[in-house]
C-alpha positions, 0 to 999 in steps of 0.5 A: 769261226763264229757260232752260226758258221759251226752250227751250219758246219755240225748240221751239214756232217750230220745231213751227210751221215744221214744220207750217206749210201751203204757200199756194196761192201757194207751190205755183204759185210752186214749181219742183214740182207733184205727180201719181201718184208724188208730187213732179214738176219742172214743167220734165219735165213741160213738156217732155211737153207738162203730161202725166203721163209715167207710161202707167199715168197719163197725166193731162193737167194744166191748161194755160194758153191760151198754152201751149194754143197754143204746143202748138197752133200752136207757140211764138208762131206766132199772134196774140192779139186784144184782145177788148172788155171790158165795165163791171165788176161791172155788179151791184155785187156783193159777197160775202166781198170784191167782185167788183171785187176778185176781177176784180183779183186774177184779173188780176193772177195770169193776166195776161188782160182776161177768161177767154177769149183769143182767136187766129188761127193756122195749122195746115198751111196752113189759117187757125184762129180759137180761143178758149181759156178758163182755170181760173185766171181765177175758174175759168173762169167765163163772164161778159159779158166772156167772152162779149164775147170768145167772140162775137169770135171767131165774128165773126172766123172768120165775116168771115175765112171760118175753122172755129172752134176751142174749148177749153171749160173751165170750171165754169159761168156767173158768178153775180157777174153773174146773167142777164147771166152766164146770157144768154151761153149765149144769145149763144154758142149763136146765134153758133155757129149763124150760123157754121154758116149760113156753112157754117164748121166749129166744133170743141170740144176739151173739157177738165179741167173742163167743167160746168154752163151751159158744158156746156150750151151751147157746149161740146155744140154742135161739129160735131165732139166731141174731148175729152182723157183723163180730162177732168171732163165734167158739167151738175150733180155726181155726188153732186147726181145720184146724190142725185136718182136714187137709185142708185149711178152708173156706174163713170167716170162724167162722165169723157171715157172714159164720154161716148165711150161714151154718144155724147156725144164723138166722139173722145178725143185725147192732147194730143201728138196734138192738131195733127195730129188737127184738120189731118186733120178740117178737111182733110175739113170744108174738103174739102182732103183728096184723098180727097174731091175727087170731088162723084161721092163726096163723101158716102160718101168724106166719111163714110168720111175721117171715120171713119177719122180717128176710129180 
């Protein structure tokens, strides 16, 4: 091998160094994450509870049910429930790899049975059964097993007389398993209601991304309706709409912002304001709050806690 063929060798490996592409796997590997600015250290932006310190931003990241809760609750102020888990891939489905793989792969990376987990913790005195779901668990999808868990929690908070909290996230229900997948929106929507039957209140805090058999389901169901800022809140995408209605869709739409607006979400809540929001909303459902301790009043102060709650 002469010198022009080594050199033309050593400038090829380092052209490729240069360009090679981080994996996925080395971005969530990494000590940094990216927002409006650019780079970030993920410890400052955990240390602003995973949201963008920058007001002009403001993006609240995608957090994992643990750390949902650890904000919620505080750090491991709460217990995790071990929620039945049904046969895996009942259909036998395989696509570009089987569906048995991608479950494996979903919980070696997140460390959970299922999507969904499910807890019990304290607020200020008042007892709380939640569900959370995560984004990285095959994008929060809902299958049996999450509506396993999701009926779980309902049974829970129903025999143990607590309101019922959700952090919807998700894009859908999982077509792996067809109807059974499509059936949760069922099992989850006369759950809710047999909660509401024992006069328990359910809450939905809506997360970055909610959309389709999610949103059309138990996500829209909450007595109450909190969602975060800038939250992807949709049934079909922009484009599949637009395409359909022929007409250009108003600026923000499907983001949290413009479904306040339109009446489909009760209030937007900063992730650091979370905790103490739901206190004060259970404190007037439960009717703990002073305010409404008269049955003389109760209407019209129940009415007038919960707008002022709202502000």
């Amino acid at each position: 091998m002469n010198w022009i063929t080594k050199i033309i060798k050593a400038g090829e490996k380092i052209k490729s160094a240069l360009h090679k592409r981080a994996t996925k796997e080395d971005i969530a590997n990494s000590d940094w994450t990216s927002c409006c600015k650019g780079p970030i250290l993920k410890k400052d932006l955990q240390r602003n509870l995973w949201v963008c310190p920058e007001l002009e931003c403001n993006k609240h990241h995608r957090i994992k049910p643990k750390q949902r809760f650890d904000i919620l609750f505080g750090e491991k102020n709460y217990e995790i429930f071990k929620t039945p888990i049904p046969k895996d891939d009942p259909l036998s489905w395989t696509d570009s790899k089987s569906y048995k793989d991608r479950l494996k792969s979903a919980r070696k990376k997140t460390g959970m049975d299922c999507g969904m987990m499910v807890v019990c913790g304290t607020i200020n005195d008042i007892k709380i059964t939640a569900v959370a779901s995560d984004f990285d668990f095959l994008g929060a999808s809902m299958a049996a097993a999450e509506g396993e868990a999701f009926l779980y929690g309902i049974q829970h908070a129903i025999e143990n007389k607590t309101p019922f909290l959700c952090f919807s996230a998700g894009g859908g229900m999982r077509m792996m398993e067809s109807l059974i997948s499509l059936s949760q929106m069922t099992r989850t929507t006369l759950a809710i209601n047999e909660l509401k039957k024992n006069n328990l209140p359910y809450i939905v805090c809506i997360t970055d991304p909610t959309a389709g058999g999610i949103t059309a389901s138990y996500a829209m169901l909450g007595d109450i309706h909190i969602a975060e800022p800038g939250a992807l809140i949709a049934f079909a995408g922009a484009r599949v709409i637009q395409g359909t209605v022929k007409e250009e869709l108003p600026e923000g739409f499907q983001k949290s912002e413009y479904l306040e607006k339109t009446g489909f979400v009760d209030l937007i809540v900063e992730r650091k304001d979370l905790s103490e929001k739901i206190r004060t909303l259970l404190s007037i459902l439960l009717k703990k709050n002073s305010v409404i301790n008269s049955e003389e009043y109760e209407t019209s102060e129940d009415s007038q806690s919960l707008t002022k709650a709202a502000s």
